[in-house]
C-alpha positions in Angstrom: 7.3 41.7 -1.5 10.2 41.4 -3.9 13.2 38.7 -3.0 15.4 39.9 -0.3 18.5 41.3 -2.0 21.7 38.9 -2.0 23.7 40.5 -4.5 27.1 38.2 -3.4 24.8 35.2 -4.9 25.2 33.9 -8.9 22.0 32.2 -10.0 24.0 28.7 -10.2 24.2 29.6 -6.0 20.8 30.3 -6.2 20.1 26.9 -7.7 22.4 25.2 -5.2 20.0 26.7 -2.2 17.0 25.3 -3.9 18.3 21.8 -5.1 19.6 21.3 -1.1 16.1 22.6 0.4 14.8 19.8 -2.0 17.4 17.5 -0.7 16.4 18.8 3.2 12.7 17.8 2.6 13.6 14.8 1.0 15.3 13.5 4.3 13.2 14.8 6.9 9.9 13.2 4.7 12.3 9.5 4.9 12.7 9.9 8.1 9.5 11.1 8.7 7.4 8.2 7.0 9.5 5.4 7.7 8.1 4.6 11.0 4.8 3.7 9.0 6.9 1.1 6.8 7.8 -0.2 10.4 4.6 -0.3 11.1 3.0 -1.7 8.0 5.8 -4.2 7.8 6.6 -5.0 11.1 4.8 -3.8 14.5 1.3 -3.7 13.0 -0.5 -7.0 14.4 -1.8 -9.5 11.5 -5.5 -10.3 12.2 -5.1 -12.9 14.3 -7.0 -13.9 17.4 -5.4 -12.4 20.8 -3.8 -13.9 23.8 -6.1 -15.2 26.3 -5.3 -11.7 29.0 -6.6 -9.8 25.5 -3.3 -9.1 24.5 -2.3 -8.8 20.8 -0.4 -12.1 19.3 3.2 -11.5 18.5 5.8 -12.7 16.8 8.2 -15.4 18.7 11.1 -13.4 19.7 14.7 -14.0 17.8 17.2 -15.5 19.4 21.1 -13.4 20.0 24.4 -15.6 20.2 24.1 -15.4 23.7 21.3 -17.6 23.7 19.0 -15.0 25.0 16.1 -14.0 23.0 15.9 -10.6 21.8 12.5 -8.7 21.5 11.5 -7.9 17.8 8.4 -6.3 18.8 6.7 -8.2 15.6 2.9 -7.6 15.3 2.7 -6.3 18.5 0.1 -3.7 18.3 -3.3 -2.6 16.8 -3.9 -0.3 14.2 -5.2 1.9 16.5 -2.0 1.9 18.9 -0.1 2.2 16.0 -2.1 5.7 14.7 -1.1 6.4 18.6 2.6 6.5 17.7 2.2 8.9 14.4 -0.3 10.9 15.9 2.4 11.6 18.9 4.9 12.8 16.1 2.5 15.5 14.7 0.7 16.8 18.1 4.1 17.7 19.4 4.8 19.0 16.0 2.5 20.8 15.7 2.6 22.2 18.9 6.1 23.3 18.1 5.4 24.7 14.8 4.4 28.6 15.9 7.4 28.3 18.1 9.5 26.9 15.7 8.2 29.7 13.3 9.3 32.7 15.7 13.1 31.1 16.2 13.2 31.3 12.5 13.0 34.7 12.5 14.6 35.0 15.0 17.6 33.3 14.6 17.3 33.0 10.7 16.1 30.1 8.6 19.4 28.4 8.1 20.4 27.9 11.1 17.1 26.9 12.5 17.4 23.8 9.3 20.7 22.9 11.4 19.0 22.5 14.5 16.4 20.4 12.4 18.8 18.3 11.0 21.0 17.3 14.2 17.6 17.2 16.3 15.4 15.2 14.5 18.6 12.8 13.1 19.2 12.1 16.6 16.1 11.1 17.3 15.2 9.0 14.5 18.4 6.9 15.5 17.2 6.9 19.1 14.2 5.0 17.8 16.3 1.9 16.8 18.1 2.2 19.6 14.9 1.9 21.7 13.9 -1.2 20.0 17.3 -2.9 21.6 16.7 -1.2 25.0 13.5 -2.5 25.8 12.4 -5.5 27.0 8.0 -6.0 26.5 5.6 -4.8 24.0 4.1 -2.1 26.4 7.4 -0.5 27.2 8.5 -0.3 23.8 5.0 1.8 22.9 5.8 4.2 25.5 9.0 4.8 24.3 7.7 5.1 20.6 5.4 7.6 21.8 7.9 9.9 23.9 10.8 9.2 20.9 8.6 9.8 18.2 7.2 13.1 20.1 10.7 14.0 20.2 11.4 13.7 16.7 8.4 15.7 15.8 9.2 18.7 18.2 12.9 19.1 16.4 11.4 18.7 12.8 8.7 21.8 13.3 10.9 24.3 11.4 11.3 22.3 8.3 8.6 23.6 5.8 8.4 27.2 7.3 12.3 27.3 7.1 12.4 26.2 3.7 9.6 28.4 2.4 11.2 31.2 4.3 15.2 30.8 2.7 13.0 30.2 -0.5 11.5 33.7 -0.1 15.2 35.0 0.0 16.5 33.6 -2.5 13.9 33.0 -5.7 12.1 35.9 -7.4 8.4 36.4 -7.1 8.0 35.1 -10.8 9.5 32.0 -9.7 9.1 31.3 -6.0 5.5 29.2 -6.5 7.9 27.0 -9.0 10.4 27.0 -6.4 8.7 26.4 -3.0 6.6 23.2 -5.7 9.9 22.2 -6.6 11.2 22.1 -2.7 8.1 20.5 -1.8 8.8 17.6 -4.2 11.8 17.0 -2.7 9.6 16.1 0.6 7.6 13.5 -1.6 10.6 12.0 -3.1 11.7 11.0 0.0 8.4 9.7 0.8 8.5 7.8 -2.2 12.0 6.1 -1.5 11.1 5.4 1.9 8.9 2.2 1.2 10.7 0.6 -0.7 14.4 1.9 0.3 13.6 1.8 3.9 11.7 -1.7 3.9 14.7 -2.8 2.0 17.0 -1.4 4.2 14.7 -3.3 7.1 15.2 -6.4 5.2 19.1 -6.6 5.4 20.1 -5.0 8.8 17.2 -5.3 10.7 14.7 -2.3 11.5 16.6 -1.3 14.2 19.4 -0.8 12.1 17.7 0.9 9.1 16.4 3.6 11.9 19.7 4.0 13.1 21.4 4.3 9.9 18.7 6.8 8.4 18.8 9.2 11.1 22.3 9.5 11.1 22.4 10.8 7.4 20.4 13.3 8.1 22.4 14.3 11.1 24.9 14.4 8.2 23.3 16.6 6.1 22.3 19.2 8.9 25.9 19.5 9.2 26.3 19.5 5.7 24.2 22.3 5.2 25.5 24.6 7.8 28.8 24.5 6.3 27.7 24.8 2.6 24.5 27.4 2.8 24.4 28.8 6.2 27.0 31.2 5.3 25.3 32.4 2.7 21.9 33.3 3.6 20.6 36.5 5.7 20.1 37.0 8.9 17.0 37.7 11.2 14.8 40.1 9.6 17.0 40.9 6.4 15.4 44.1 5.2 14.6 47.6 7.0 11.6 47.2 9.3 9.1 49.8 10.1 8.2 51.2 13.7 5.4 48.8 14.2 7.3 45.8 12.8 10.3 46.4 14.9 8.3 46.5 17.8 6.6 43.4 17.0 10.5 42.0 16.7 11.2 43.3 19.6 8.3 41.6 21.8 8.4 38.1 19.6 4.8 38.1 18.6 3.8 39.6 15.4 0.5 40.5 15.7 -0.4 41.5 12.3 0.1 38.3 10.7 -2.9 36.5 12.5 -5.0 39.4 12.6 -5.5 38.9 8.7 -8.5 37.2 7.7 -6.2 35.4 4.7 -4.1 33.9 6.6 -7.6 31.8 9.1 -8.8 30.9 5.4 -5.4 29.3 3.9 -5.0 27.8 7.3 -8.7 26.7 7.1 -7.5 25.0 3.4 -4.7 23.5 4.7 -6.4 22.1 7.5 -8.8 19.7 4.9 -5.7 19.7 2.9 -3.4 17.7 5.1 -6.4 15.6 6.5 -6.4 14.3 3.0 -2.7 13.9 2.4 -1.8 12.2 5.6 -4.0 9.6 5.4 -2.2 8.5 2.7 1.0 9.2 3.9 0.7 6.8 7.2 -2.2 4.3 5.7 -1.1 3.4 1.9 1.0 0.8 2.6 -1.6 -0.8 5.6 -4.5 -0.6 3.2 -2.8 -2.2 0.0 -1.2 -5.0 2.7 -4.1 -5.7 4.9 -7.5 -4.4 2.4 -6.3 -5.6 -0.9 -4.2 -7.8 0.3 -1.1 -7.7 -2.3 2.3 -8.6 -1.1 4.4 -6.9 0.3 6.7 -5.9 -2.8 3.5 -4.8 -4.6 2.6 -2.8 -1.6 5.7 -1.0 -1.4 5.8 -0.2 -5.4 2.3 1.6 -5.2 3.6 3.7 -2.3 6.3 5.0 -4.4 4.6 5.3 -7.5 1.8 7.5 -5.7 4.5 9.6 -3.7 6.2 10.2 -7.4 3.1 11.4 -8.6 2.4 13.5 -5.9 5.7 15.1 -6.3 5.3 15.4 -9.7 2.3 17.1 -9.2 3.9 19.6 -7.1 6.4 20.4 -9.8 3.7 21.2 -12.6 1.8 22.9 -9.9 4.7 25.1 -9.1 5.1 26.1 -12.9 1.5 25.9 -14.0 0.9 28.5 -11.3 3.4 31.1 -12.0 2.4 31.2 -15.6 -1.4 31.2 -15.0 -0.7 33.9 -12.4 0.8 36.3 -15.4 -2.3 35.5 -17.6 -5.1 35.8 -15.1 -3.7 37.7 -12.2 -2.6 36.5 -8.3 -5.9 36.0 -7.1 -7.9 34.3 -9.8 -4.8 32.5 -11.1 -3.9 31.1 -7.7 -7.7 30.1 -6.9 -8.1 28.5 -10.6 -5.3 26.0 -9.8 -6.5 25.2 -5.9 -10.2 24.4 -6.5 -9.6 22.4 -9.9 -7.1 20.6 -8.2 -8.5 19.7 -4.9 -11.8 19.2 -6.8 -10.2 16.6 -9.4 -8.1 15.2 -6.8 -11.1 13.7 -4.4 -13.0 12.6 -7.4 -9.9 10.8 -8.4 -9.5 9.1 -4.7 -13.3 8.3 -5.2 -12.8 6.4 -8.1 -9.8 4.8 -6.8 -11.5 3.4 -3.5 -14.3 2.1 -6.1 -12.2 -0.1 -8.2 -11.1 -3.7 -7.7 -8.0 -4.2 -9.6 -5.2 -3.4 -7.9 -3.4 -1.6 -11.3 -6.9 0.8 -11.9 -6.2 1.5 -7.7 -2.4 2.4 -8.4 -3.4 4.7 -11.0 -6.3 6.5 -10.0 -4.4 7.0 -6.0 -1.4 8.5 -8.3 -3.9 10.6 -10.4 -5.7 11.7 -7.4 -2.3 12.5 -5.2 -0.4 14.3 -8.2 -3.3 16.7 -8.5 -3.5 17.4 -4.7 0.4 18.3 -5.1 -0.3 21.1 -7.7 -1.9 23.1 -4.4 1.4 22.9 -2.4 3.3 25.5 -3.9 0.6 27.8 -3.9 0.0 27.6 -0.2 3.7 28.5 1.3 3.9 31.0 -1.4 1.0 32.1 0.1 1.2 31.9 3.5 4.6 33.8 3.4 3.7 36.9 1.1 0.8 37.7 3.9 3.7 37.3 6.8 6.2 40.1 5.2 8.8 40.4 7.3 7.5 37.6 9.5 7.2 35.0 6.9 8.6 32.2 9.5 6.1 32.7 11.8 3.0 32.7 8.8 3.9 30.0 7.5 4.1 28.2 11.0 0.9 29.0 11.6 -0.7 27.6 8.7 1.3 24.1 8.8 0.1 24.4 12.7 -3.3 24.6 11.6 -3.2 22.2 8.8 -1.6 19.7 11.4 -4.4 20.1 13.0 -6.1 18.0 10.1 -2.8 16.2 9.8 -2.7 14.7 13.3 -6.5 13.6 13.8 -6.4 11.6 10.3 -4.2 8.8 11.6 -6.2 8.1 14.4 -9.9 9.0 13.1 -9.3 7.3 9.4 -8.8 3.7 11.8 -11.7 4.1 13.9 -13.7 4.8 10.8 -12.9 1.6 9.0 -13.0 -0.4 12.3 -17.0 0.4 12.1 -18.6 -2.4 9.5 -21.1 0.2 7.9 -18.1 2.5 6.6 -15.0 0.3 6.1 -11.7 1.6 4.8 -13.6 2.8 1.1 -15.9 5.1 3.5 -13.1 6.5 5.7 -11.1 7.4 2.7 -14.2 8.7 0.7 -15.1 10.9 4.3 -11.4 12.2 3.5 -12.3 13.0 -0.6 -15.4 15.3 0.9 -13.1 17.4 3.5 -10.5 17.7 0.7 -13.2 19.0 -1.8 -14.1 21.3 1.0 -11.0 22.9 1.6 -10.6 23.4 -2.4 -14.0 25.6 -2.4 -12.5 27.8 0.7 -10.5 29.6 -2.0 -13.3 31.5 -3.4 -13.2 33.8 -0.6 -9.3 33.9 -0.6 -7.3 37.2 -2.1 -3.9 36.6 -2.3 -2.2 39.6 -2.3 1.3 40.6 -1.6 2.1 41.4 2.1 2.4 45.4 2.5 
């Protein structure tokens, strides 16, 4: 399927699309991650025996001009209630995600990123605000969950949206390079967000650095309806054929799931993000609470290991589109996924086997930049097997990767909680599912959607 046709578009405008996508994932990742530099840093309890009743020892709380004290909510919960509050984030996102796919096409990609940008902005702000409106630990969890639940339902259409205005507007030579490149953006911003957002933390309270983030990316949702909106195609650019515009017509494109490439991506994606979110939501609790460096140390590795991820999806991009031209789609494409998600839990391995904290840093970065070579490859994927309905494949693969995505932050605690496995055995459990989902591709055939 060749680039939809936007003839009124010069290839600096082209650019300008891309380098904002990258700029859209960049702020929906910080806003994304930053609730686990809260809860690293903040609402995570320190091991510490608990109250008498069995509750959780906290923090005394702070005390406002009034005279009346003002909850922090410091080292109020467990690990496991913690994993709770990101876990809420991606079941309702994920249970949004094939929705969110058909408004995009519906509706287009564009304006679907709007929606994104004003929803899931609100939200994030709403979770500072929550953190003045209540009044005990219990309530305030409860409101995390339903907030954070929130957040994740109006950021569904992110990647799908982005891979699906990427579609539009790259060329097929260059659209692995460009979705890798858009991708990247999402891991800067998870980079930045330790050690921006815990600085941010530092000087205006949390409360304030929530409030304050999700309001620039309410910003840029507006932002980027005024700048690219215009721009882009509607609906279903492109002439569809009888079956396809019957398909539009009822909502439900049929064909896309009824292709066996599409279960075995998903499958992938599934061991994929199991791997990657346990890093995303656990890096900066098991460098604070299992190695036990400060703070400032944590925060450093956490950024350093998001750069090289993001890196990763950069050379992956590239390294794809010019392997593709030697070896063909197929063998190109599964060359760079098994090597990578191979190479990248042997990496992690080594990573959890080391002591010093600089050989950890670097083998984590190793291991995460060569799990970011596979991104690209998988929304370039996903969306040449949806044609026409590219929003709604790709949906349905980050819905079923989710799937992996949402039971890591819960499972990888319970894991470590048990003495025989520790934190080194949950994250070398996550090395084996990663190696997994690398060996799926032998049985994948990308091919271009007909």
């Amino acid at each position: 399927m060749s680039a939809v046709s936007l003839p009124s578009l010069s290839l600096a405008q082209r650019w300008m699309i891309i380098i904002m996508l990258m700029g859209y994932a960049a702020l929906g990742h910080f806003n994304r991650v930053s609730i686990s530099v809260a809860g690293a840093e903040v609402f995570i309890q320190d091991e510490a025996p608990a109250a008498k009743d069995g509750t959780p020892a906290a923090a005394a709380p702070a005390i406002t001009e009034t005279g009346k004290p003002r909850p922090t909510f410091a080292k109020v919960f467990t690990s496991t209630q913690m994993g709770w509050v990101y876990t809420a984030f991606l079941v309702i996102y994920t249970a949004s995600m094939m929705p969110g796919g058909w408004l995009i096409d519906r509706i287009g990609a564009g304006r679907s990123l709007t929606l994104l940008g004003l929803g899931m902005g609100f939200f994030v702000a709403m979770t500072g605000v929550l953190g003045w409106l209540m009044s005990s630990p219990h309530q305030f969890w409860i409101g995390l969950l339903v907030i954070r639940g929130l957040a994740g339902m109006c950021s569904a259409p992110l990647h799908p949206g982005a891979a699906h205005v990427v579609s539009d507007v790259a060329s097929l030579r260059g659209r692995t390079t460009a979705n890798g490149l858009v991708t990247a953006g999402a891991l800067l911003g998870i980079a930045f967000s330790y050690p921006l957002f815990g600085q941010l933390m530092d000087r205006v309270t949390w409360q304030w650095a929530f409030v304050v983030s999700g309001l620039t990316l309410v910003a840029y949702g507006v932002l980027w309806s005024r700048v690219v909106v215009p721009h882009l195609p509607g609906p279903h650019a492109g002439k569809l054929d009888q079956e396809e515009a019957q398909e539009a017509s009822a909502g439900i494109p049929w064909r896309v799931i009824m292709r066996k490439d599409i279960w075995l991506v998903t499958l992938s994606y599934i061991a994929y993000s199991y791997f990657q979110y346990l890093f995303f939501y656990w890096m900066t609790f098991y460098f604070d609470k299992v190695l036990l460096v400060s703070p400032e140390q944590s925060r450093r590795a956490a950024f350093l290991i998001a750069l090289a991820q993001g890196a990763g999806m950069v050379i992956g991009g590239m390294s794809n589109d010019v392997i593709c031209r030697v070896m063909g789609v197929a063998a190109g494409r599964r060359a760079i996924m098994m090597v990578s998600m191979i190479l990248s839990a042997i990496l992690a391995m080594i990573a959890v086997s080391v002591k010093d904290y600089a050989d950890v840093v670097l083998f984590m970065a190793l291991a995460m930049g060569a799990q970011g070579m596979c991104e690209g490859v998988y929304w370039t994927t996903a969306t040449e097997i949806g044609g026409k309905f590219r929003g709604f494949a790709g949906a349905f693969m980050n819905c079923g990767g989710n799937i992996g995505g949402f039971i890591s932050p819960v499972v990888t605690p319970m894991l470590a909680e048990n003495p025989a496995i520790g934190w080194r055995g949950a994250i070398a459990v996550a090395c084996v599912i990663c190696a997994l989902g690398g060996v799926i591709w032998i049985w994948i055939k990308p091919s271009k959607a007909p």
